[in-house]
C-alpha positions in Angstrom: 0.0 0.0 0.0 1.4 3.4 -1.0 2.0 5.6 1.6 -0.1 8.5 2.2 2.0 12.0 0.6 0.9 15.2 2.7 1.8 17.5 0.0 0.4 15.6 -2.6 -2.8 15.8 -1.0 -2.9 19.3 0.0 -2.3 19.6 -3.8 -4.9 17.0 -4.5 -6.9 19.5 -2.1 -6.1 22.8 -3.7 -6.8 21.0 -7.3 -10.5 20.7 -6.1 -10.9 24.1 -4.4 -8.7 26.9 -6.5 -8.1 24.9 -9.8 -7.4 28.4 -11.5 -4.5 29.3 -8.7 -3.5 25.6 -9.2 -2.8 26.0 -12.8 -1.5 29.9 -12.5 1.4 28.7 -10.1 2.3 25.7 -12.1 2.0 27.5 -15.6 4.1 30.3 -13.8 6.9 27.5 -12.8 7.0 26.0 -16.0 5.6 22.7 -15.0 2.5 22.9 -17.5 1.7 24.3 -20.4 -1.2 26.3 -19.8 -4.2 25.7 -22.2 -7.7 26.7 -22.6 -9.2 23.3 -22.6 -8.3 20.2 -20.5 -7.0 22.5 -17.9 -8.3 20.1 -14.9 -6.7 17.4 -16.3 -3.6 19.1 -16.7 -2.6 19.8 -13.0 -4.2 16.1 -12.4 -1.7 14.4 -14.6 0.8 16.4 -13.0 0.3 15.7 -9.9 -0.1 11.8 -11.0 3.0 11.5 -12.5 4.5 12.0 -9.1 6.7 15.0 -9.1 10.3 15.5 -7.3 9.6 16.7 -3.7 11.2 20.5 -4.6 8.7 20.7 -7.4 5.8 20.1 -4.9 7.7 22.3 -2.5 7.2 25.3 -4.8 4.2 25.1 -5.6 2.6 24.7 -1.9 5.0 28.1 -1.2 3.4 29.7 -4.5 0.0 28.8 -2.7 0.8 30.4 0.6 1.5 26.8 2.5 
């Protein structure tokens, strides 16, 4: 059983509450490339695709964490 990621899921979390922030601080970092459709699935897959712990690092600072 994988173990449980606390930054994942407060990612998870901001995913499903400010997907707009979400996608502004990742498109800002360079870790998506911003589009006008499919956005949702964009921060999704990258948060699936499990990213290094400094990536997930930023983005919880960019989101006031």
């Amino acid at each position: 059983m994988k173990k449980k990621n606390l930054k994942e899921s407060a990612i998870r979390y901001e995913i499903n509450l400010n997907l707009d922030k979400v996608i502004e601080v990742l498109g800002r970092l360079n870790f998506i490339n911003t589009s006008e459709v499919w956005f949702e699935s964009l921060a999704y897959d990258w948060i699936d695709n499990e990213p290094p712990e400094e990536d997930l690092d930023r983005v919880l600072k960019e989101l006031g964490y």
